[in-house]
Each structure stands twice: as C-alpha cells, then as structure tokens.
C-alpha positions as CSV (number, residue, x, y, z in Angstrom):
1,X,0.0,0.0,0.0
2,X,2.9,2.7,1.0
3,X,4.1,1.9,-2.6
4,X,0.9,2.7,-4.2
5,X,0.4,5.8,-2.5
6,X,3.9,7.0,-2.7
7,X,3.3,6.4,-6.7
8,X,0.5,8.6,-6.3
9,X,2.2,11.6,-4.8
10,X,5.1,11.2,-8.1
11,X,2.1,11.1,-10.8
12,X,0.4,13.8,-8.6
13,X,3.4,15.3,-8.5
14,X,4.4,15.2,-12.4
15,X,0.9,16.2,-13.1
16,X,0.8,19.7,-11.2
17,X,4.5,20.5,-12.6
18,X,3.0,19.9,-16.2
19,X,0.1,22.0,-15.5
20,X,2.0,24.8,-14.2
21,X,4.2,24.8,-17.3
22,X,1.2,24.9,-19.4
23,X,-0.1,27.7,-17.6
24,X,3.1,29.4,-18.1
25,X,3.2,28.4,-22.1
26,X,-0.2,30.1,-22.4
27,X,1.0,33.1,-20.5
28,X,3.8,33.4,-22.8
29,X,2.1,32.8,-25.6
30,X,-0.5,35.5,-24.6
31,X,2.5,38.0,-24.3
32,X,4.0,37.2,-27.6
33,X,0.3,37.4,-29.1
34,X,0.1,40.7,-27.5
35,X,3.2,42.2,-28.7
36,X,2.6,41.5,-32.0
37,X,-1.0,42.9,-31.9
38,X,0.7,46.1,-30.9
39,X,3.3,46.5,-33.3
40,X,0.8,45.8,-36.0
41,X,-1.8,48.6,-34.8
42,X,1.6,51.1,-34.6
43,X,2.2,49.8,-37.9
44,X,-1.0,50.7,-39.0
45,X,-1.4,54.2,-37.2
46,X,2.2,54.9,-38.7
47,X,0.2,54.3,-42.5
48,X,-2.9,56.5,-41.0
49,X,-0.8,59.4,-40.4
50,X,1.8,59.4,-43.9
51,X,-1.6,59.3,-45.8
C-alpha cells in the first residue's frame, strides 16, 4: 500500500508540474500574441498618419 500511495504523490506530482508549465506556455504565448497585436496597430497608425 505505501508503494501505491507513494506512486500517487510522483504522478500527482508530475501532473501539477505539467500544468504549471502549461499555464506558463499560455501566459507566454498571450504576451508574444500581444506584442505583436501592438506592433501591427503602430504599424497601421504609422500608415494613418503618412496618408
């Protein structure tokens, strides 16, 4: 039984450390998505304004 529950804690374990890193993919990937919103909308206001 101690072997079967200490399994559980290391797959519990693996499980929350893979979830945190996917968190932290999306939030990177939300900041890269961001910046490049941005630099395309000053791209665009750059055009508004030379017209």
């Amino acid at each position: 039984m101690k072997t079967a529950s200490k399994e559980l804690q290391k797959l519990r374990s693996m499980a929350e450390t893979s979830l945190n890193k996917s968190a932290e993919l999306q939030q990177v990937l939300a900041q890269i998505e961001a910046t490049l919103s941005r630099a395309e909308s000053q791209k665009v206001n750059e055009k508004i304004c030379n017209i």
